[in-house]
Structures are given as structure tokens and as C-alpha cells.
One Martini backbone bead per residue (centre of mass of N, CA, C, O) as a GRO file, in nm:
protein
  217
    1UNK     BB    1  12.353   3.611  10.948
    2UNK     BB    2  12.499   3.769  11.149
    3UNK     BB    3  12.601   3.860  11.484
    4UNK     BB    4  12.598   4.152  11.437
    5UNK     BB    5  12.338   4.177  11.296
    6UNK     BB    6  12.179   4.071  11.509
    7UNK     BB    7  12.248   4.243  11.734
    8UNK     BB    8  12.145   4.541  11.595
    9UNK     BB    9  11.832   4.429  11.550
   10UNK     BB   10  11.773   4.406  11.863
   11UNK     BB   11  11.866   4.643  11.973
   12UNK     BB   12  11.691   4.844  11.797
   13UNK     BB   13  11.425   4.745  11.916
   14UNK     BB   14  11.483   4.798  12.189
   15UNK     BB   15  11.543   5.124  12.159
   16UNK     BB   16  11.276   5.208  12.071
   17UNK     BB   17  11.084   5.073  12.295
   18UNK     BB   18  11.208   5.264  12.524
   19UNK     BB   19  11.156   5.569  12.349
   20UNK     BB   20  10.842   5.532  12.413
   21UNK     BB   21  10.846   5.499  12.725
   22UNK     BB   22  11.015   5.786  12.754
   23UNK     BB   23  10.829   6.011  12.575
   24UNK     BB   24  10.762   6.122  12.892
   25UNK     BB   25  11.058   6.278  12.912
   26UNK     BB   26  11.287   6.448  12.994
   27UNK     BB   27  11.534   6.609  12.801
   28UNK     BB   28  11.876   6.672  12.781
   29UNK     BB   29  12.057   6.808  12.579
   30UNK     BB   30  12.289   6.804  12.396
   31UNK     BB   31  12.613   6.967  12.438
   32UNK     BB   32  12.884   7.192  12.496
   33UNK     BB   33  13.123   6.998  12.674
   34UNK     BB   34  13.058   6.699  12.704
   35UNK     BB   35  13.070   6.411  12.898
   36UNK     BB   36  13.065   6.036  12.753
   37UNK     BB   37  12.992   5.740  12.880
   38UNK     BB   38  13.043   5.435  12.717
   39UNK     BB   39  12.917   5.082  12.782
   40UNK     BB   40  12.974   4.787  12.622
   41UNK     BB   41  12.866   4.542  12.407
   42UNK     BB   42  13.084   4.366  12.170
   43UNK     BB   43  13.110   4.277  11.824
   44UNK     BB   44  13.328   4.139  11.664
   45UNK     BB   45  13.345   4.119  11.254
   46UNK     BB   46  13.481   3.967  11.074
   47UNK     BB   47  13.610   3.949  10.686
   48UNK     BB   48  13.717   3.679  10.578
   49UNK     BB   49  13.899   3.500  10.313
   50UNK     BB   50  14.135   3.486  10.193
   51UNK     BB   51  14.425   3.379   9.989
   52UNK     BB   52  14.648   3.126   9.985
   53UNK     BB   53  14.981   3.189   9.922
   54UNK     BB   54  15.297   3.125   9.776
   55UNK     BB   55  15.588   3.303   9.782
   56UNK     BB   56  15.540   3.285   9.431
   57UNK     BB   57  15.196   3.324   9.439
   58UNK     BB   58  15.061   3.022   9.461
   59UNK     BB   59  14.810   2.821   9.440
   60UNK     BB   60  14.629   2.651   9.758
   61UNK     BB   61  14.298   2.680   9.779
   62UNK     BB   62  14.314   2.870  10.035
   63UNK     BB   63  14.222   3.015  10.359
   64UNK     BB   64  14.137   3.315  10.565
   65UNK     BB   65  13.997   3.270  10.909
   66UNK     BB   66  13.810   3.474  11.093
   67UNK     BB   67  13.651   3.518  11.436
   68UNK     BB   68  13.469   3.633  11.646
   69UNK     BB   69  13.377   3.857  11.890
   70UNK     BB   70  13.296   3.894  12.253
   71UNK     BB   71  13.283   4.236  12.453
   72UNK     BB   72  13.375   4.458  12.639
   73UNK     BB   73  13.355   4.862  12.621
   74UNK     BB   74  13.462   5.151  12.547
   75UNK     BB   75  13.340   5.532  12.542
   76UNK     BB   76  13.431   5.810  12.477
   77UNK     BB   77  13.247   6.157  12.439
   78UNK     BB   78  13.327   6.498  12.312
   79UNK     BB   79  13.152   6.834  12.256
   80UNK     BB   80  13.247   7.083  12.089
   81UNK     BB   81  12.903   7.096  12.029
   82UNK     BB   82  12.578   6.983  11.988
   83UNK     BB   83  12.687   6.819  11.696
   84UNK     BB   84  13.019   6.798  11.765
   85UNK     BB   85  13.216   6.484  11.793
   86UNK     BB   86  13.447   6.306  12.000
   87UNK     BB   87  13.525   5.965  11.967
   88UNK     BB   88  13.690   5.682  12.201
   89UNK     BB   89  13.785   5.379  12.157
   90UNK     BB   90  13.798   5.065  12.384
   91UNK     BB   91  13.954   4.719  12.339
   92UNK     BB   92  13.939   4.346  12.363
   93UNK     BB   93  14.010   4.072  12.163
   94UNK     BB   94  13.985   3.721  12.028
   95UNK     BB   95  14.132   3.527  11.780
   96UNK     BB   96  14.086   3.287  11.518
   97UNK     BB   97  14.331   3.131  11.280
   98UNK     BB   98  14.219   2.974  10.962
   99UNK     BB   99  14.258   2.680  10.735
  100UNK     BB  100  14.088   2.690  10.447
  101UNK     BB  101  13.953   2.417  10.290
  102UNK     BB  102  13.954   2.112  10.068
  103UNK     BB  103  13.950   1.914  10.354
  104UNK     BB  104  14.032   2.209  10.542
  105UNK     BB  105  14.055   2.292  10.917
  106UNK     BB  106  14.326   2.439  11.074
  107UNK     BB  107  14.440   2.592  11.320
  108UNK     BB  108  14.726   2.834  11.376
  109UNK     BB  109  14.595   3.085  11.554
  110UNK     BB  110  14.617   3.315  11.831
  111UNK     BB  111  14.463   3.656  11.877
  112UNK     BB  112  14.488   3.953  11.982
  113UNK     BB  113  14.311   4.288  11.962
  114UNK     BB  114  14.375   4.619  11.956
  115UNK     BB  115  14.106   4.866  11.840
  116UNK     BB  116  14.138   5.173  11.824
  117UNK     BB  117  13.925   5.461  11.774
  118UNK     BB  118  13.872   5.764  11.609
  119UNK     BB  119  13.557   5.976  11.585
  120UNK     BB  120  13.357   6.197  11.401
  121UNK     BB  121  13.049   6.359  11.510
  122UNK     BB  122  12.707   6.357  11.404
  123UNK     BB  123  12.440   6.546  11.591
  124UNK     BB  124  12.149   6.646  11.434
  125UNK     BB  125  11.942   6.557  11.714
  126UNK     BB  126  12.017   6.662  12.052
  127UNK     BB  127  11.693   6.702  12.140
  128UNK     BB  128  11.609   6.429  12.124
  129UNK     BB  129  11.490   6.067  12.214
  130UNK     BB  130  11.614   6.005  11.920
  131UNK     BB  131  11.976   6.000  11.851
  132UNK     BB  132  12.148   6.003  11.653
  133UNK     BB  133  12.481   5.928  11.444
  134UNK     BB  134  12.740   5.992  11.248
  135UNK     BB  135  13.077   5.894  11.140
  136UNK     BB  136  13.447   5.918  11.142
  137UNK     BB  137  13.797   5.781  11.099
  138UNK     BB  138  14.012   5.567  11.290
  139UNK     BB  139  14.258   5.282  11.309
  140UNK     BB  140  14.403   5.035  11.521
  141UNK     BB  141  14.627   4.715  11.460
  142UNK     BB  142  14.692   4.508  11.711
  143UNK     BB  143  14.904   4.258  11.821
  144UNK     BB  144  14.856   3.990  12.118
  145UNK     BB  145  14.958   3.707  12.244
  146UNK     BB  146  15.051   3.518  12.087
  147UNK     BB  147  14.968   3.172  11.909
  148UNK     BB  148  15.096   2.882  11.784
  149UNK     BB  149  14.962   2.629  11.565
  150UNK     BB  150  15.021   2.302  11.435
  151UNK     BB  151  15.273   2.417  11.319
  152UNK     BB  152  15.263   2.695  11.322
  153UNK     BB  153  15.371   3.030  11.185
  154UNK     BB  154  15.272   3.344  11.247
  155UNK     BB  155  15.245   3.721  11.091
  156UNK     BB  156  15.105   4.037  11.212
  157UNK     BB  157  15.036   4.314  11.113
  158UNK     BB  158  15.066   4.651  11.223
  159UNK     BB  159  14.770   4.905  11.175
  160UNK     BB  160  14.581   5.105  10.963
  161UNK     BB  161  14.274   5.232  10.937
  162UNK     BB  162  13.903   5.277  10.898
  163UNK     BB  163  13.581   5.426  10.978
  164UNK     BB  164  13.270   5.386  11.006
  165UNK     BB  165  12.925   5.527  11.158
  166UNK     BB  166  12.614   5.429  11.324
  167UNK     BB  167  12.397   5.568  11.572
  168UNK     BB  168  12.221   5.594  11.929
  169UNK     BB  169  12.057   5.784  12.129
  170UNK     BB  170  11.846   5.745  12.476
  171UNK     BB  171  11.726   5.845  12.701
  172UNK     BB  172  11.625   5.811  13.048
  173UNK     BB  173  11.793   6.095  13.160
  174UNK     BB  174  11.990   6.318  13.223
  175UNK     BB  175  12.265   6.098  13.252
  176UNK     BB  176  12.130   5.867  13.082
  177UNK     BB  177  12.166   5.603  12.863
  178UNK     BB  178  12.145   5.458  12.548
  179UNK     BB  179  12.340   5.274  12.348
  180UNK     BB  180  12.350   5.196  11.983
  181UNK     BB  181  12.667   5.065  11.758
  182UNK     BB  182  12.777   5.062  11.409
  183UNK     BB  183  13.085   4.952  11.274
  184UNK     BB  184  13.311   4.983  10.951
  185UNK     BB  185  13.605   4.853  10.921
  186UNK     BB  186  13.909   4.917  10.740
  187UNK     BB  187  14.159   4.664  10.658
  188UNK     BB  188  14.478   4.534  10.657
  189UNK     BB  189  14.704   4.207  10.667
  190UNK     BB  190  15.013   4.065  10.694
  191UNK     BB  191  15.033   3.702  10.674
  192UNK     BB  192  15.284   3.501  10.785
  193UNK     BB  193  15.403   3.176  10.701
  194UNK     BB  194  15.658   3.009  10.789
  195UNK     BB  195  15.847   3.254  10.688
  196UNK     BB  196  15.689   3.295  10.393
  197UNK     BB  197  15.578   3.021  10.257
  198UNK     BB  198  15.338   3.162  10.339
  199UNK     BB  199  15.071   3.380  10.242
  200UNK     BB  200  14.825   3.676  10.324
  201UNK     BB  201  14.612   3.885  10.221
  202UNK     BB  202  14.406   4.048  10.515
  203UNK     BB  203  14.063   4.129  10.500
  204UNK     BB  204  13.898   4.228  10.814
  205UNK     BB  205  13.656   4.427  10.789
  206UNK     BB  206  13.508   4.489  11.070
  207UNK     BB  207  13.205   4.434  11.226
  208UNK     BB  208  13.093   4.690  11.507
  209UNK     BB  209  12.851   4.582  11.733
  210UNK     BB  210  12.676   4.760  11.991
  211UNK     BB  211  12.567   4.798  12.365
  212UNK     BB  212  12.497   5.079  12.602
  213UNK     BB  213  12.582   5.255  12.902
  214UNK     BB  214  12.538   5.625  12.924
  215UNK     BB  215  12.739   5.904  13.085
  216UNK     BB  216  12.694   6.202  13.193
  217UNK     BB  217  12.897   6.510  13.316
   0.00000   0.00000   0.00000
């Protein structure tokens, strides 16, 4: 079990126990016009693995692992509807990539990830207590501040990519909620190792699990 599924079980359980406690108080209605800042931490948790091979694309045995990380994001979210938002999420992680392989597990790379997501929501149950959503959209995959290590040179490819999306608000008050989310992004980019002497093609389509707290103005 990653850790991304596992901070999402525990989230899950924990606004549940919440949503239980809060049972007894007014919520006001998501609605048409709303602006929700939502404060989160955020595990992005990539699922890499593909194959090293060489410029004639001959196999190496390697593959190309990059890890987790967490950080706080931030996320904006619009009511065009009292069931229909668009919301904008921003962060950035910083990611380690090594070449793993029989006998081999060797640190190459490390770089940041601006990954922003654009995405579509819909809110069937916008006046309940624990109001679900599921949604839909875009992402952008930026990296910088690149660090090359142990004599290799990487070469990370900037793109676009998809994401799908289900999670969940539970009101504290008229203005405070919980909230908790989780994406799955797909993504792929060409990753060039000394100047294209090996190569591959790695999707990172990470999950992006999350929980935190959203303000409405």
C-alpha cells in the first residue's frame, strides 16, 4: 500500500468521524458564485518504473524509479452552479530519480515538479453534510531547479497531461469546511541520460492524495 492510499484511508476515516460529530449543525449550501480556498497537504506519489534502454533502443536491464514526496498546496475552487466548479490547484514537490536495476540502485537526478491541475467539477449533493465530487481536467508538467548527479546528465521533457479526480467537503460552519482529495494524473515524459546515450519513456502518472482545510468567501 502506498503512501498515498494509506494518507487517503486515514483521511477518509477521519472526515467521516467528523462529518458524524458535525451532524447537528446548520451547513449552508454549496451555491452558484462561491469562492473556496482550500489549504491542503499533498502526497504525490508517482508510479514510475519503466524500462532504460539505449540510443538504438536496446534493453539495460534498468528501469527508472522516482519517489514520493509531500508538501502543503493550495486550491482554488469557483461555482459556475450550485453543482458545477472549476478549480485550480498549485504546489510543487521535489523528486529523486534513480536507475534501479540487478545489482544497481543509483541516484541520477533530482528535480522540482510544478504540476498545476485545471479541473472540472461536478457536486451531486451540494446541501449535505458530507457532499462528495467527482471531476475531470488538465495538468501541466513543469520541472526545475534541476540537480544532475553521480556523473549523469538528465534531460526531463515539459507536457501536458489528464487528470481525473473524487473527493469530498464536510462543513465545520458557514465558512470553514474539511476537505479531502484525491487525483490521478496521467502523464509521460522522455527523459534524455547523457545527452541521449540512454533514454526512456517514463509515466509518472502520479497519485495525488490530499486533505485540508477550505474557506469560502
Amino acid at each position: 500500500m502506498t503512501i498515498a492510499t494509506r494518507l487517503a484511508l486515514t483521511c477518509a476515516a477521519s472526515l467521516l468521524a467528523v462529518s458524524a460529530a458535525q451532524a447537528q449543525e446548520a451547513v449552508k449550501p454549496k451555491a452558484k458564485g462561491d469562492l473556496v480556498l482550500n489549504v491542503r497537504v499533498t502526497d504525490v506519489a508517482p508510479d514510475a518504473g519503466n524500462s532504460i534502454v539505449t540510443a538504438a533502443g536496446a534493453a539495460t536491464g534498468l528501469k527508472a524509479d522516482v519517489n514520493d514526496d509531500i508538501k502543503p498546496t493550495i486550491g482554488l475552487t469557483y461555482f459556475l452552479t450550485d453543482k458545477v466548479a472549476v478549480e485550480v490547484i498549485a504546489g510543487t514537490t521535489q523528486h529523486t530519480v534513480k536507475a534501479v536495476g540487478p545489482g544497481t540502485d543509483v541516484v541520477v537526478h533530482k528535480t522540482w515538479v510544478l504540476p498545476p491541475v485545471v479541473s472540472v467539477q461536478y457536486h451531486p449533493f451540494p446541501a449535505a453534510k458530507f457532499s462528495p465530487y467527482v471531476g475531470a481536467g488538465l495538468n501541466y508538467m513543469l520541472f526545475y531547479s534541476d540537480k544532475d548527479l553521480n556523473g549523469f546528465k538528465v534531460k526531463l521533457d515539459n507536457g501536458f497531461g489528464y487528470a481525473l479526480q473524487v473527493g469530498a467537503d464536510i462543513p465545520l460552519n458557514a465558512r470553514y469546511n474539511i476537505n479531502i482529495d484525491v487525483k490521478k494524473v496521467w502523464f509521460e515524459t522522455d527523459a534524455k541520460i547523457n545527452g541521449g546515450t540512454l533514454k526512456s519513456k517514463v509515466n509518472l502518472d502520479p497519485v495525488v492524495a490530499s486533505v485540508g482545510l477550505g474557506y469560502r468567501f
